[in-house]
PABA-876265 format. One record per residue (C-alpha): residue number from 1; residue in one letter; x, y, z. Coordinates in nm, 4 decimals, padded with zeros to 6 digits. Last residue first. Layout:
N
+-----+---------+----------+----------+----------+
| num | residuo |       c1 |       c2 |       c3 |
+-----+---------+----------+----------+----------+
| NUM |       A |        X |        Y |        Z |
...
+-----+---------+----------+----------+----------+
//
This chain:
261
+-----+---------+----------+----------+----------+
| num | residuo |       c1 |       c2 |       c3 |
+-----+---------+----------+----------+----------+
| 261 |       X |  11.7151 |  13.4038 |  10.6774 |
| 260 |       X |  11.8608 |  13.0640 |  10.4958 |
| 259 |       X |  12.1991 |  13.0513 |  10.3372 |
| 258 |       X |  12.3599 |  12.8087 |  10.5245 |
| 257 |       X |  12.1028 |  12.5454 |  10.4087 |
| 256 |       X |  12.3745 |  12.3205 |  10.2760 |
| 255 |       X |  12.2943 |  12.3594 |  09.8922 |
| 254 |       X |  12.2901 |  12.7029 |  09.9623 |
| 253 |       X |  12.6713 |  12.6915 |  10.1324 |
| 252 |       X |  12.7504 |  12.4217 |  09.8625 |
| 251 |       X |  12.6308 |  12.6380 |  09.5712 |
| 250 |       X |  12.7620 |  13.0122 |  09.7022 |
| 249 |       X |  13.1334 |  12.8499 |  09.7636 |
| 248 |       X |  13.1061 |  12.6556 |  09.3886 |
| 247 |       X |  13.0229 |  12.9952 |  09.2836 |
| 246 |       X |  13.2784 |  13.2113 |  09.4632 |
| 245 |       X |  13.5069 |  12.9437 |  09.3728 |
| 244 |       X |  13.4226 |  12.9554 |  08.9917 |
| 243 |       X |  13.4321 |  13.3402 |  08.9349 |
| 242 |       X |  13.8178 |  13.3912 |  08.9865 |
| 241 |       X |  13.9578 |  13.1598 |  08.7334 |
| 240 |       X |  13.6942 |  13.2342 |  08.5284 |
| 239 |       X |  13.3330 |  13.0034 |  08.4444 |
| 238 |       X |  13.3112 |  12.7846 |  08.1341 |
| 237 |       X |  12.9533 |  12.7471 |  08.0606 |
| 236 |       X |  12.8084 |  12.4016 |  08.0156 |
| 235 |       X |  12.7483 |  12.3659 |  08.4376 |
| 234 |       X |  12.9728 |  12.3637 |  08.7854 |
| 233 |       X |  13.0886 |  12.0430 |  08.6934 |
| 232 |       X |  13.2604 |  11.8584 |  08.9949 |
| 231 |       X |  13.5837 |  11.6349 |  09.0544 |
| 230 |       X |  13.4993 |  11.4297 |  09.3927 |
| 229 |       X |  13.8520 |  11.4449 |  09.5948 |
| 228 |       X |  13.9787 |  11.0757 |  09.7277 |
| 227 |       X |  14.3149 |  11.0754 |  09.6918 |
| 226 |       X |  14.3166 |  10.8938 |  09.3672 |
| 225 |       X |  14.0553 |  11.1428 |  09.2113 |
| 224 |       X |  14.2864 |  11.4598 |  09.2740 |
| 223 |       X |  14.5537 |  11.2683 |  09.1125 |
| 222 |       X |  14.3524 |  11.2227 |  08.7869 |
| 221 |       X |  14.1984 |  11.6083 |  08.8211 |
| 220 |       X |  14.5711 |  11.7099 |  08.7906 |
| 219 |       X |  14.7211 |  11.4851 |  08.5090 |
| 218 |       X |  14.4383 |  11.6070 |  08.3201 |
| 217 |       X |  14.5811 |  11.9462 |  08.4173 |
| 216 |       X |  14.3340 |  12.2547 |  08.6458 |
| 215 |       X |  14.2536 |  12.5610 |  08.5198 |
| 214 |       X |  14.4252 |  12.7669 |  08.2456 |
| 213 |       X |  14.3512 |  13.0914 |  08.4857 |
| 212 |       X |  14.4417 |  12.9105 |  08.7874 |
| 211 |       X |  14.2232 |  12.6231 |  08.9367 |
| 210 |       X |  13.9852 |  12.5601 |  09.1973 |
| 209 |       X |  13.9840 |  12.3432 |  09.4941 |
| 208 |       X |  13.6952 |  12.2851 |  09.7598 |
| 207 |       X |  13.6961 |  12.1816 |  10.0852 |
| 206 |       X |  13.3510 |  12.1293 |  10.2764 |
| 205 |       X |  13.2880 |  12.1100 |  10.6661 |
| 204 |       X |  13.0075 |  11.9201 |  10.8410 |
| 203 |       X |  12.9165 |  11.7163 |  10.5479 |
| 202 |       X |  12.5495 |  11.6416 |  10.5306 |
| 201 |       X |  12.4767 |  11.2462 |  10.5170 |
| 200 |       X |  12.5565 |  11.0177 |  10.1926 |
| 199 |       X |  12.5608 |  11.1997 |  09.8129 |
| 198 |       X |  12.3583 |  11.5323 |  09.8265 |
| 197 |       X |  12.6690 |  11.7406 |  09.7655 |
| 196 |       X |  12.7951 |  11.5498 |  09.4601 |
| 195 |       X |  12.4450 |  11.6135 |  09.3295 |
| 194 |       X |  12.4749 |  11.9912 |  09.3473 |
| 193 |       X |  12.8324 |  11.9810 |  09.2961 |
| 192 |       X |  12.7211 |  11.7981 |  08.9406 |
| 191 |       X |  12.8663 |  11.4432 |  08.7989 |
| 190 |       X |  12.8671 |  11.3492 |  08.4675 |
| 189 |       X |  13.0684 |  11.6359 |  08.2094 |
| 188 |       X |  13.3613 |  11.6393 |  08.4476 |
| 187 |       X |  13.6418 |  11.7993 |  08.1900 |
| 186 |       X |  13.5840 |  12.1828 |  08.3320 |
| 185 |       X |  13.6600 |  12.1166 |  08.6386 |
| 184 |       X |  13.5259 |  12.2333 |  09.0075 |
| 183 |       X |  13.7666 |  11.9838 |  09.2433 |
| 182 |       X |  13.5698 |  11.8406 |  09.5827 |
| 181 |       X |  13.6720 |  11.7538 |  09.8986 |
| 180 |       X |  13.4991 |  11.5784 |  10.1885 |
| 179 |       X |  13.7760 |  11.5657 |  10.4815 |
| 178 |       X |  13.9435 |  11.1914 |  10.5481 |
| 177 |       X |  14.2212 |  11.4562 |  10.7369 |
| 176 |       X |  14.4777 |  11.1913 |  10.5809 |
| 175 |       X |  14.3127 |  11.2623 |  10.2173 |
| 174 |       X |  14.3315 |  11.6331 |  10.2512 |
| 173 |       X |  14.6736 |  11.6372 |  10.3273 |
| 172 |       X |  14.7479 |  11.4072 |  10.0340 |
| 171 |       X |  14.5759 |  11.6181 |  09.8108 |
| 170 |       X |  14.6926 |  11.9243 |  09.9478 |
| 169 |       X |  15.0413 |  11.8204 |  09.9058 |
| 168 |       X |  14.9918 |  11.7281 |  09.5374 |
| 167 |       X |  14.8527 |  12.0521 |  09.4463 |
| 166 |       X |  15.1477 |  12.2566 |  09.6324 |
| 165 |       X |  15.0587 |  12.4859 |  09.9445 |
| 164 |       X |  15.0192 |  12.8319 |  10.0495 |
| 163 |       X |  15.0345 |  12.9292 |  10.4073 |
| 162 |       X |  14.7239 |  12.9860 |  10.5511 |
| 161 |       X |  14.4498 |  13.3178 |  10.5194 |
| 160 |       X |  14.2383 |  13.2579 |  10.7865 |
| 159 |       X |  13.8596 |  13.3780 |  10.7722 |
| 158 |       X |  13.7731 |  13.6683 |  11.0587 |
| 157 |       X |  13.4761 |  13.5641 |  11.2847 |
| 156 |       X |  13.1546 |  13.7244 |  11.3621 |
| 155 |       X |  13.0971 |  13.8036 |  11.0117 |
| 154 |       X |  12.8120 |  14.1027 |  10.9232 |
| 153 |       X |  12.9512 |  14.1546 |  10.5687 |
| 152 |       X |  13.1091 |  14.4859 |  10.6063 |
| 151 |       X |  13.3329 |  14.3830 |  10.9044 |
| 150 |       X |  13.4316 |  14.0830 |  10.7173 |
| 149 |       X |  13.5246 |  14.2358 |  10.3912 |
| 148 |       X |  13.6754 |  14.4730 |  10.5615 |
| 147 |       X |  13.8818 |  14.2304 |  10.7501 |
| 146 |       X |  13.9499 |  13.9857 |  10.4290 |
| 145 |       X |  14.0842 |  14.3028 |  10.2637 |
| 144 |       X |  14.3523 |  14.3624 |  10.5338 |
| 143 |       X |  14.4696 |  14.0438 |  10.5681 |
| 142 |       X |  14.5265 |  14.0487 |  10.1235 |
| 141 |       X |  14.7354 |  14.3323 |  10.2268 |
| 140 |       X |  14.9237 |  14.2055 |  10.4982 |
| 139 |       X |  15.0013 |  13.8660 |  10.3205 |
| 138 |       X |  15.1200 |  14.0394 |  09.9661 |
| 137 |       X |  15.4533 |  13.9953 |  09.9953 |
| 136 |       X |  15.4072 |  13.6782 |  10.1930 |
| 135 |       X |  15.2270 |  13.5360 |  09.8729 |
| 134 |       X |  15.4431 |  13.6173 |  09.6072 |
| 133 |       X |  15.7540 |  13.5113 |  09.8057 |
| 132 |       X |  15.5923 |  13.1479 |  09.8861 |
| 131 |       X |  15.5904 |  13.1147 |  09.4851 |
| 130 |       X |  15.3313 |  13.0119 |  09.2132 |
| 129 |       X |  15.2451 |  13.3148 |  08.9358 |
| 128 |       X |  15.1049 |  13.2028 |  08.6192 |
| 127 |       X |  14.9526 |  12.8737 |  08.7635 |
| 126 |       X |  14.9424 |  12.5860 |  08.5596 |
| 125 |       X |  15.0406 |  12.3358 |  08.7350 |
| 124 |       X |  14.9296 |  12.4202 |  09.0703 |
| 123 |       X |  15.0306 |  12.6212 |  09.3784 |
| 122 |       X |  14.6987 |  12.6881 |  09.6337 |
| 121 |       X |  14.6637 |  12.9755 |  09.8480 |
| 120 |       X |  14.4429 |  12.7560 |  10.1170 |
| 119 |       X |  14.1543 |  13.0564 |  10.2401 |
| 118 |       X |  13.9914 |  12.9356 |  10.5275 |
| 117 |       X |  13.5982 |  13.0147 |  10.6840 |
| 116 |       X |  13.3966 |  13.0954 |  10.3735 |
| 115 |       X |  13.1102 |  13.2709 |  10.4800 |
| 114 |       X |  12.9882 |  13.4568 |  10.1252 |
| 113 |       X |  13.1136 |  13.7708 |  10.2202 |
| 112 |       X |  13.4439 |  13.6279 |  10.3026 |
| 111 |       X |  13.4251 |  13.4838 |  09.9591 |
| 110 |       X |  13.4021 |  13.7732 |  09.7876 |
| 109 |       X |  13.6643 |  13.9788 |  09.9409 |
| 108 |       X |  13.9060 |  13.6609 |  09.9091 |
| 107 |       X |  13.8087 |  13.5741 |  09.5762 |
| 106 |       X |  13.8396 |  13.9711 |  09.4620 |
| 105 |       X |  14.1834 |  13.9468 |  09.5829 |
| 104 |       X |  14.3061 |  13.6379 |  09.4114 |
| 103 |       X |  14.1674 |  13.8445 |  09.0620 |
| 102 |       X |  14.3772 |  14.1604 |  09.1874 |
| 101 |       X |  14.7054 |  14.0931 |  08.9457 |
| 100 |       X |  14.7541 |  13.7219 |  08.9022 |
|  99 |       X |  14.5667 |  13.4243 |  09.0161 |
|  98 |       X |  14.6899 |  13.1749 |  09.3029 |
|  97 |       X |  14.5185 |  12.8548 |  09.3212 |
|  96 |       X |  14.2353 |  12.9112 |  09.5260 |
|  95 |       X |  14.1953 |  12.6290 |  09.7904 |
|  94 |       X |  13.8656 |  12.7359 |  09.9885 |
|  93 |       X |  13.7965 |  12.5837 |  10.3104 |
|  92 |       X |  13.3889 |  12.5601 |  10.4028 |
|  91 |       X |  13.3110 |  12.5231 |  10.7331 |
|  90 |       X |  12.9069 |  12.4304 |  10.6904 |
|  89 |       X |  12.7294 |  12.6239 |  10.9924 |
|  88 |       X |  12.7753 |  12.9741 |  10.8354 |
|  87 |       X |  12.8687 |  13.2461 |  11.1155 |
|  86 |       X |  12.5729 |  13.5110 |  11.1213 |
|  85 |       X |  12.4752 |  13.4972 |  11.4742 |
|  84 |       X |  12.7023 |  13.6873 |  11.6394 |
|  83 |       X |  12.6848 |  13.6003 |  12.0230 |
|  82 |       X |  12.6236 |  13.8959 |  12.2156 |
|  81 |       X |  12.7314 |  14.1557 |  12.4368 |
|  80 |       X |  12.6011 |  14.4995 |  12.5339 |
|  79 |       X |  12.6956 |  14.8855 |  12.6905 |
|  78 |       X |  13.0839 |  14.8101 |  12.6398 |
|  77 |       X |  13.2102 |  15.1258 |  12.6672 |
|  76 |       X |  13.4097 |  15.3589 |  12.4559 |
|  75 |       X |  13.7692 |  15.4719 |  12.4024 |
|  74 |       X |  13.9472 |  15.6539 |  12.1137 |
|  73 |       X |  14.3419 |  15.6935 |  12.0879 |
|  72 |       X |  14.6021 |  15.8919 |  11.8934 |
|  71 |       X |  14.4220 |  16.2138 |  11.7620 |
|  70 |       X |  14.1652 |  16.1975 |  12.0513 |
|  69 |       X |  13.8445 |  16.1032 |  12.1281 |
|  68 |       X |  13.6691 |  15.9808 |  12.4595 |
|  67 |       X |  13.3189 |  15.8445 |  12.5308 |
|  66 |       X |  13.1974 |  15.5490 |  12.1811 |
|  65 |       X |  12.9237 |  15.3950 |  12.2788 |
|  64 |       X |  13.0082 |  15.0096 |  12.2174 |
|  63 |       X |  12.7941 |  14.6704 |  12.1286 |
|  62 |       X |  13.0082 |  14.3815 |  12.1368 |
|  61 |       X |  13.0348 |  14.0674 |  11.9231 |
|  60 |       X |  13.0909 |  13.7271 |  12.0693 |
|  59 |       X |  13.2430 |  13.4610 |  11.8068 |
|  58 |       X |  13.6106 |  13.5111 |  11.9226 |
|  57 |       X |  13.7475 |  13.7117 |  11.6986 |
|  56 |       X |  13.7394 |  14.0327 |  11.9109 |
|  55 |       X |  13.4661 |  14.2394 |  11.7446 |
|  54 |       X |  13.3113 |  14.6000 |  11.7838 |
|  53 |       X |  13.0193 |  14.6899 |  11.7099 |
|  52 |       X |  12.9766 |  15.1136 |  11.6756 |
|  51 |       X |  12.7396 |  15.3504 |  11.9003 |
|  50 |       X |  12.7860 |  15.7414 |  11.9042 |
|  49 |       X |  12.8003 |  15.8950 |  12.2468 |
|  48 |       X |  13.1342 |  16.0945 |  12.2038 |
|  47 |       X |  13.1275 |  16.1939 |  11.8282 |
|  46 |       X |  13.1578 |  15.9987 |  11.4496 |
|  45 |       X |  13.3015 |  16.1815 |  11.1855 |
|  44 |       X |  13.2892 |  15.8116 |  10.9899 |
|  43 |       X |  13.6529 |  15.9308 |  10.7531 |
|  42 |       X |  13.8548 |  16.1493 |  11.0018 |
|  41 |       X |  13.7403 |  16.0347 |  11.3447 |
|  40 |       X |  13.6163 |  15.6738 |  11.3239 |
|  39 |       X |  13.8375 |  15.5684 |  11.0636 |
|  38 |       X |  14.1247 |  15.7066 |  11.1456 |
|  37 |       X |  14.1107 |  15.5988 |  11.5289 |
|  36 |       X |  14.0718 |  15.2335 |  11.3432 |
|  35 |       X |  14.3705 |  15.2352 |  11.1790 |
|  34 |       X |  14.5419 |  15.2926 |  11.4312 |
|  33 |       X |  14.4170 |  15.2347 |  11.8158 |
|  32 |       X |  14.0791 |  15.1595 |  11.9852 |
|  31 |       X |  14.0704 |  15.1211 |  12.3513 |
|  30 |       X |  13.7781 |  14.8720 |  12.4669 |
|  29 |       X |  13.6460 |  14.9130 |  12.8691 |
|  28 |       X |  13.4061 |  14.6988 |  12.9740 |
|  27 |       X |  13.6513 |  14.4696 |  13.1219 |
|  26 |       X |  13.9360 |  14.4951 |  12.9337 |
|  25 |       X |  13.8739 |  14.4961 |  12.5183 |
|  24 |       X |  14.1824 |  14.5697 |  12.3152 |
|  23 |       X |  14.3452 |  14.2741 |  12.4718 |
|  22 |       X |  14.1523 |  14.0941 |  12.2337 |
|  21 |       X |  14.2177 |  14.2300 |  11.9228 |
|  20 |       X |  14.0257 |  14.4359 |  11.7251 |
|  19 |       X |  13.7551 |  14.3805 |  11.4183 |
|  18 |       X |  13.5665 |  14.7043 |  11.3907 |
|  17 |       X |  13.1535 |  14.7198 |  11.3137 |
|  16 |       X |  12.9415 |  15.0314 |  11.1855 |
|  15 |       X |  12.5806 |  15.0137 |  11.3330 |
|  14 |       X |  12.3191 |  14.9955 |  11.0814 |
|  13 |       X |  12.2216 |  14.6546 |  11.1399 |
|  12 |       X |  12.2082 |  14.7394 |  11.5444 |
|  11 |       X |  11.9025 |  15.0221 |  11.4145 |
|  10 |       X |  12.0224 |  15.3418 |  11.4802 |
|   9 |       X |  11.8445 |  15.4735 |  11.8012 |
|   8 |       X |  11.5776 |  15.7537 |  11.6899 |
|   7 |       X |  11.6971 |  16.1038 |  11.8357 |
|   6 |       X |  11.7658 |  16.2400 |  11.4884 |
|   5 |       X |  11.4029 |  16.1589 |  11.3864 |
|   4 |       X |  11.3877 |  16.0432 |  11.0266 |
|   3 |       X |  11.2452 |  16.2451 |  10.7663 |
|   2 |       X |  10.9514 |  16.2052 |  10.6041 |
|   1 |       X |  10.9002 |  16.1650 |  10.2059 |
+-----+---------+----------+----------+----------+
//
């Protein structure tokens, strides 16, 4: 098998990518700071005229070759700047009731890979854990995993992580917004996501809620229905806490064609 040429450009694919805010980036100038010094220096061993993406939130990504390195600080210059092109069309807006240990975590890797755009921490009946505490204790972490997961995954845009809210509030709040909104549970045995999808003309932006590990009350899917939210079946099999929303997310973003090439 050949070997590659060490003077062939890295493909842009290849290129490592760091989320960093704004005022990182003046002009074509872009200072990198902690944690990101760490990564390029100690863990990537990367050197003066090495090329990484960097990323300001905004949509536009930025292609930068890396000049000075030190223990507190790189810099590099902006030598191109595009629009990222991997941002799904279809906004969808997750509401994962919370889960216990690292199952809420693996929805929020896994669904940032997918191109979910909002993360609603969601309180419900039957959740095992269910407090604002819980949450903000574990805000800067679960931050930090969305970012990775981002930066790994190609996104232009980071996902939001919003405050978490009661059942019945995001019913009603979902119902004033008019947004289309649909409830994976296990007791619909008519009506599919796939077919709930293809009722009326394309939704622009999709919510979905999903229940905790005893998923969601009778009582539950009935006041869902009132407001307006379409309960779904996601099939015969009866999926985890944790699986279902990164399966209803993978349906209705390949049911919308946001998972085309």
């Amino acid at each position: 098998m050949g070997s590659l040429n060490p003077e062939e450009k890295p493909a842009m694919s290849s290129l490592h990518r760091f989320f960093i805010k704004p005022e990182q980036i003046e002009g074509s100038l872009v200072t990198f700071g902690q944690p990101q010094v760490h990564q390029i220096r100690n863990v990537l061993r990367m050197r003066p005229g090495e090329k990484v993406i960097v990323l300001d939130n905004s949509g536009w990504e930025y292609v930068v070759e890396l000049r000075e390195m030190d223990r507190d600080e790189v810099k590099g210059e902006v030598v191109e700047k595009r629009l990222n092109s991997s941002e799904p069309r279809t906004k969808v807006t997750l509401y994962q009731a919370l889960l216990k240990g690292e199952h809420f975590e693996f929805v929020l890797q896994k669904g940032t890979e997918l191109g979910v755009v909002s993360f609603v921490p969601l309180i419900s009946e039957r959740c095992i854990v269910g407090d604002v505490d819980y949450v903000e204790k574990r805000r800067e972490r679960w931050e930090r995993i969305v970012t990775e997961a981002a930066e790994q995954s190609g996104r232009g845009k980071l996902p939001r992580i919003e405050e978490p809210v009661l059942f019945a509030k995001a019913c009603r709040d979902l119902k004033l917004r008019g947004s289309f909104a649909v409830m994976p549970w296990e007791g619909e045995k008519k009506l599919s996501l796939k077919e709930a999808l293809e009722r009326g003309s394309k939704p622009f932006s999709v919510s979905i809620l999903v229940g905790p590990e005893g998923g969601f009350s009778e009582r539950e899917a009935e006041m869902a229905r009132r407001y307006g939210i379409i309960t779904v079946s996601l099939g015969p099999r009866i999926l985890r806490a944790e699986t279902a929303g990164i399966v209803a997310s993978a349906i209705t973003l390949y049911e919308l064609g946001d998972m085309r090439p």
